[in-house]
ZABA-70075 format. One record per residue (C-alpha): residue in one letter; y, x, z. Coordinates in steps of 0.1 Angstrom, whole numbers, plus 5000, padded with zeros to 4 digits. Layout:
aYXZ ...
***
This chain:
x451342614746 x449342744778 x449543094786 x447243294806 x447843614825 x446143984817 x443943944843 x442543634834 x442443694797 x440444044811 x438143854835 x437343574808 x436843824782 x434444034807 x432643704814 x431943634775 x430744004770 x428343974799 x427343624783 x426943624748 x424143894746 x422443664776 x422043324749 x421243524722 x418243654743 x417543354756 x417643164719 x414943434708 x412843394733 x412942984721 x412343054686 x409243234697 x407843074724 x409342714718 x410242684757 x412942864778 x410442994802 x409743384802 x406543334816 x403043304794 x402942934778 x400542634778 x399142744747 x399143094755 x397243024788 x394742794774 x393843064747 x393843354777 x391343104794 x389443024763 x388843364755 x388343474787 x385443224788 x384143324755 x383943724767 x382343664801 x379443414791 x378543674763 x378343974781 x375044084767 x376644044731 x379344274733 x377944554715 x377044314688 x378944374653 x378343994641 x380043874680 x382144144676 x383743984643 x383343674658 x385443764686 x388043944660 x388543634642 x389443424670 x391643674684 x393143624654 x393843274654 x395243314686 x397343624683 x395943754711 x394544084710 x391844274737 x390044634746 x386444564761 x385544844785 x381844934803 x381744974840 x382345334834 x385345274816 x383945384780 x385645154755 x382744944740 x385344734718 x389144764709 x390644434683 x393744674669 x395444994673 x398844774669 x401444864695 x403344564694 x401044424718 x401644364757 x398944374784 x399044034801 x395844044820 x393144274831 x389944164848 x386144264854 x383244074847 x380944134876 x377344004877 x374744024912 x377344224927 x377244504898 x380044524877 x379444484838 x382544564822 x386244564827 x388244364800 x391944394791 x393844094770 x397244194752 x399543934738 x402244004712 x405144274723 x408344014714 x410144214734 x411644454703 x413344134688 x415044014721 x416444364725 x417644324690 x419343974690 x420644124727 x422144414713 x423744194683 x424843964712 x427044254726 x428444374696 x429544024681 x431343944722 x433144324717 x434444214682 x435243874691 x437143984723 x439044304698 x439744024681 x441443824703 x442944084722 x444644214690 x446043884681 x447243774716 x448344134729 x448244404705 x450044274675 x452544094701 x452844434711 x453544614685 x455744354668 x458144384694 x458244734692 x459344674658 x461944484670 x463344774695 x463744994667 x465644754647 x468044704676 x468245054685 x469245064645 x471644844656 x470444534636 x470144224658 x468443964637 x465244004653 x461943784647 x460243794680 x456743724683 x455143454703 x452043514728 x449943294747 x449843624769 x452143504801 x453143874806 x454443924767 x456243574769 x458043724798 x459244044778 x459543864749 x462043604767 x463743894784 x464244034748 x465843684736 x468543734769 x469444114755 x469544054723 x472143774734 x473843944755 x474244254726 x475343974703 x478043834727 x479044134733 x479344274698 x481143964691 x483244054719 x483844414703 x484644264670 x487044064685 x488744314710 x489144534676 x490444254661 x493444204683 x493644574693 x494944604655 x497044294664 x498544454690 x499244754670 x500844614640 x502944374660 x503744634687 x505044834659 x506544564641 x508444524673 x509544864676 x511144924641 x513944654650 x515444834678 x514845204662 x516945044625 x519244954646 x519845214670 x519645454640 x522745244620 x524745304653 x524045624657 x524945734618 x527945534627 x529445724653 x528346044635 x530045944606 x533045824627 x533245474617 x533945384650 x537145564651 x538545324683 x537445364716 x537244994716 x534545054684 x533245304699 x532645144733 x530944874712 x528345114695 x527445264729 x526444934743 x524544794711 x523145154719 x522545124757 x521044764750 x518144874722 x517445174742 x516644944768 x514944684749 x512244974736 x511845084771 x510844724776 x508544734749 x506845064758 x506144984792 x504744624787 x502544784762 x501345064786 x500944784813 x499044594788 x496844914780 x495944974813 x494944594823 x492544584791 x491144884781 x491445114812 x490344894837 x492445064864 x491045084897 x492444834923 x494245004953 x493144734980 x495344715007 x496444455032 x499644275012 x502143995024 x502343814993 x505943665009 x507244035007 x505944074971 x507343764957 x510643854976 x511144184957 x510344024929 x512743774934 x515844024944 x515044244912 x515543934888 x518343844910 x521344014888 x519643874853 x519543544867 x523543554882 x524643644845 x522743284835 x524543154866 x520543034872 x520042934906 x516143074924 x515242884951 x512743054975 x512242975009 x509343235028 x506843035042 x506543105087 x503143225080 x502343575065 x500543505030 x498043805033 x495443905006 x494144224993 x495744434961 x497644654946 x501244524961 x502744684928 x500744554903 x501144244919 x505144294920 x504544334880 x502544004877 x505143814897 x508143984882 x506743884845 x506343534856 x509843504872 x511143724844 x510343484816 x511043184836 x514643304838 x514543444799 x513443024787 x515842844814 x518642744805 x522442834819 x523042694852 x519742614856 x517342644887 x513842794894 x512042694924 x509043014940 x506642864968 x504243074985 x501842885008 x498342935022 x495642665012 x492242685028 x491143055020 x493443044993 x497043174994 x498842994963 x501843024949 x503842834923 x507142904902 x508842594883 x512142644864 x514342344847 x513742474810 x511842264783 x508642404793 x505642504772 x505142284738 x502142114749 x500142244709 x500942614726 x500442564763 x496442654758 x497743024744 x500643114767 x498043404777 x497443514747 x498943884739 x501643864716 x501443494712 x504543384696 x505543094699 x508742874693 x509542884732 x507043084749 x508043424724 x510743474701 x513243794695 x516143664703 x515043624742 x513943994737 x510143914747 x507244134736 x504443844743 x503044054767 x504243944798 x502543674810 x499143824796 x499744134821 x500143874848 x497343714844 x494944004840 x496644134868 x495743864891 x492443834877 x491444184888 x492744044924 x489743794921 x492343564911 x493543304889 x497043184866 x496942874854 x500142764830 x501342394829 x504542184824 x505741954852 x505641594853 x509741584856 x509941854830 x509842234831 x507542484831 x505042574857 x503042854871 x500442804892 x498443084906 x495743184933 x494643434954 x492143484983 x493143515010 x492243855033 x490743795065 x491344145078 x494544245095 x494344585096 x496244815071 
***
């Protein structure tokens, strides 16, 4: 469907105001004179000249009542109509009083020198029915033109207003209208993109609620293990059934060890907060991701000894700079590294590599456990994702982790990508850009 802009649809409609009023003019003046000529006819002319003739070689009858009626008649027949007037201008005949009548001609009759009369020929005043069929003209190209300018801008118009209100009422199934109006199609198309976009992102909403009550219920599913059981332990040594210090010594580690496992649990889920909902504020800085992944590395350290797990990491010569937060992106690393170690198995090994790769600066952690079950390696990311390997209680995992690593590298303009190995074990591949500026 062509469109056409304002200003064309306004010059166009101008033009047929300007024009319509013009042919109905012009057919009138066809109907009644059968040419499209605004000047006297054929006809008319040869009955000017006619009479004319008739007046001028009858000059000594003009006073005459039988001429006179003579003359009437054939004024008559020709539609014509005159005033005959003496050389002193008194009116000797007159055909009608009729108004509708238009002078056309005026000329003396002049005989020896001496002038005999002065005669005045009138033809029929059409002019009243032009105006008319002009006038009708106008007003049929100004309700033509409302018309069409109600159907291709108004109503357009006013539908979409319509459809703001419903999607300020928060209703987004929306009939837009269409125009051939190029300026309309453009809102109306921009309309189509918001209401979209609303959609997406009130699917987005639904779906953020959705696991927000996930997160919740699990969260606190999570929670009510270690609290049972630190309560038992607790009425136990108040009740002194632990009545050895060997007993007693066992309570306050089961004790020490659930404490610390809802520490765990509180603090991933405060990370996790933060990465999600608060959208904390980077703290850019100039960071050596070598330095980062080493302090990582050293505070897994001791966990890994009691596996007797082996991490192999050798710093690369060059400096591995980019720009972040260097503890939130300790966190990320230490929540990849952390449940490497948790899935590998005793006397196992993990290998860290750091490198730089064209304005990149990569990294990659591999450990010798079964890796990710290839139906679950899709939603290692997902929060509190729990699945036979990647989550389970018994390694003491909230299913966090590796979600507040990846939005954490994310907000460094990053990405995490999860994967096994070819020779088996799971891999961690990640990305960072690399900063250009060596300043602190």
């Amino acid at each position: 469907m062509r469109t056409l802009r304002i200003r064309k649809f306004t010059l166009l409609s101008l033009f047929f105001i300007l024009t319509l009023p013009w042919l109905f003019l012009v057919a009138t003046h066809f109907i009644e004179t059968k040419t499209l000529r605004f000047e006297i006819s054929e006809v008319q002319q040869k009955n000017v000249d006619q009479t004319v003739q008739l007046i001028g070689t009858n000059e000594g009858k003009w006073k005459d009542v039988v001429w006179q009626k003579q003359l009437q008649r054939h004024l008559q027949k020709t539609k014509m109509s005159l005033v005959i007037y003496s050389a002193s201008k008194q009116e000797i005949f007159r055909s009608t009083n009729d108004d509708a009548f238009r002078s056309i001609e005026k000329f003396s009759v002049v005989q020896d020198g001496h002038i005999l009369g002065i005669i005045e020929i009138y033809l029929p005043y059409s002019n009243r029915f032009k105006m008319i069929a002009a006038v009708t003209g106008l007003l049929l190209a100004f309700f033509i033109v409302g018309y069409e300018m109600r159907r291709f801008i108004i109503k357009p118009l006013e539908k979409m207003s319509l459809s703001a209100q419903q999607i300020a009422r928060g209703d987004l199934d929306i009939q837009l209208p269409v125009s051939r109006i190029t300026e309309i199609a453009e809102v109306r198309d921009g309309f189509k993109v918001m209401v979209k976009s609303l959609q997406e992102s009130y699917q987005r909403q639904i779906k953020s609620e959705e696991e927000r009550r996930f997160i919740i219920g699990a969260v606190a599913h999570d929670l009510r293990t270690p609290l049972f059981a630190l309560r038992g332990y607790l009425e136990g040594l108040e009740q002194g059934i632990a009545d050895s210090p060997e007993k007693m010594a066992k309570y306050f580690a089961v004790c020490k060890e659930k404490t610390a496992q809802l520490d765990r649990l509180v603090e991933d889920l405060f990370d996790y907060t933060k990465t999600e909902y608060l959208e904390t504020e980077v703290n850019r800085r100039n960071v050596d991701l070598l330095c980062v992944i080493q302090k990582s590395v050293d505070s897994l350290s001791l966990l890994a000894k009691e596996k007797q797990i082996l991490i192999h990491f050798a710093p690369s010569e060059d400096h591995c700079l980019v720009e972040g937060d260097s503890h939130l992106l300790e966190r990320a690393l230490s929540n990849i590294l952390d449940n490497a170690v948790k899935h590998t198995p005793v006397q196992g090994e993990i290998f860290v590599r750091c490198y730089k790769d064209s304005t990149k600066v990569m990294f990659t952690i591999l450990d010798t456990g079964p890796g990710f079950p290839s139906q679950e390696i899709k939603r290692v990311f997902e929060p509190l994702y729990r699945g036979e390997v990647s989550r389970n209680r018994l390694t003491g995992g909230t299913g966090l982790g590796l979600t507040i690593a990846q939005r954490i590298i994310r907000q460094h303009r990053g990405e995490l990508v999860a994967e096994n190995h070819l020779e088996g074990g799971a891999l961690v591949t990640g990305w960072l850009p690399e900063s250009h500026n060596f300043s602190d």
